[in-house]
C-alpha positions, 0 to 999 in steps of 0.5 A: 500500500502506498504511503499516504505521506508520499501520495500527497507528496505527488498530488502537490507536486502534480498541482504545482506542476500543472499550475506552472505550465498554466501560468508560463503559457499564459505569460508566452501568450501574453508576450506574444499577443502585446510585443512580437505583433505589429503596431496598435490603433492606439499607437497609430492614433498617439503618433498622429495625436502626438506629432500630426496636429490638425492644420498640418499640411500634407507635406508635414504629414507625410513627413511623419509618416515617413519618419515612422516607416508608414507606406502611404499615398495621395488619394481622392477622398470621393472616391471610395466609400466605406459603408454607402458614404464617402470618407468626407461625409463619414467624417461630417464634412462637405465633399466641397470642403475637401482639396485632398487626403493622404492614405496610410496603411500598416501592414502586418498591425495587431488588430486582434488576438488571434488574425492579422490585420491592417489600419487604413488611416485617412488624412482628410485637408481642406481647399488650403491644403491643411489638414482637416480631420483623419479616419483610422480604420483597424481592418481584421483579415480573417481569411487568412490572406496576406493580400488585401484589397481593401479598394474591392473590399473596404473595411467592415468597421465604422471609423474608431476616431475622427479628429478636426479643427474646431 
């Protein structure tokens, strides 16, 4: 018969054991969902709250982005619609009060625990060329693709922040 001293011995170790494995798995993950990912909505939106201020022109935003290593590209605002409205209207502004917009993307950008994604962020400037307000989309791709056409398949998700001049 098995000395009882001995059996609760185990019984703790085995617990302990388990209760380790559970914890570094947790802590892995943890590690892994917050650092190795790509950048953040709230990081994009601190870089643009923090160094893109609204009256920026688009050299000065572009410069930014730049700085930051963040693929962009001039666009015309009229043109694409996300959700039946164009971005000037989804930003509660005329389309006549627009003159450009500037178009960022981030590859690669953790906008979820398990998919990856990208964040579409939107420089809206108006006829003097300055900036008026800005969109950042978190688009998630769940289909597993690392190509993403997002001018035939627009993001699902309504802008999370519009920022302006008041």
């Amino acid at each position: 018969m098995p000395d009882p001293k001995t059996s609760r011995r185990r019984k703790g170790c085995l617990i302990a054991g388990t209760f380790a494995l559970f914890i570094l798995a947790l802590v892995a993950t943890v590690y892994w969902a917050s650092f190795l990912r790509g950048r953040t909505v709230g990081d994009v939106e601190r870089i643009v709250r923090a160094e893109i201020p609204p009256g920026s022109t688009r050299p000065e935003v572009e410069s930014v982005l730049k700085k930051h290593g963040i693929r962009h590209a001039e666009q015309n605002a009229t043109r694409t619609r996300r959700g039946g409205q164009t971005l000037p209207e989804l930003a509660g502004l005329s389309e006549r009060d627009i003159g450009c917009t500037t178009e960022a993307y981030i590859d690669d950008a953790h906008v979820d625990l398990v998919y990856t994604g990208m964040i579409l962020v939107y420089f809206l400037f108006d006829r003097e060329g300055r900036l008026a307000r800005h969109l950042v989309y978190p688009w998630v791709n769940e289909n597993h693709s690392h190509v993403i056409n997002w001018y035939l398949d627009p993001p699902p998700h309504p802008p999370v922040t519009t920022d302006s001049v008041d």
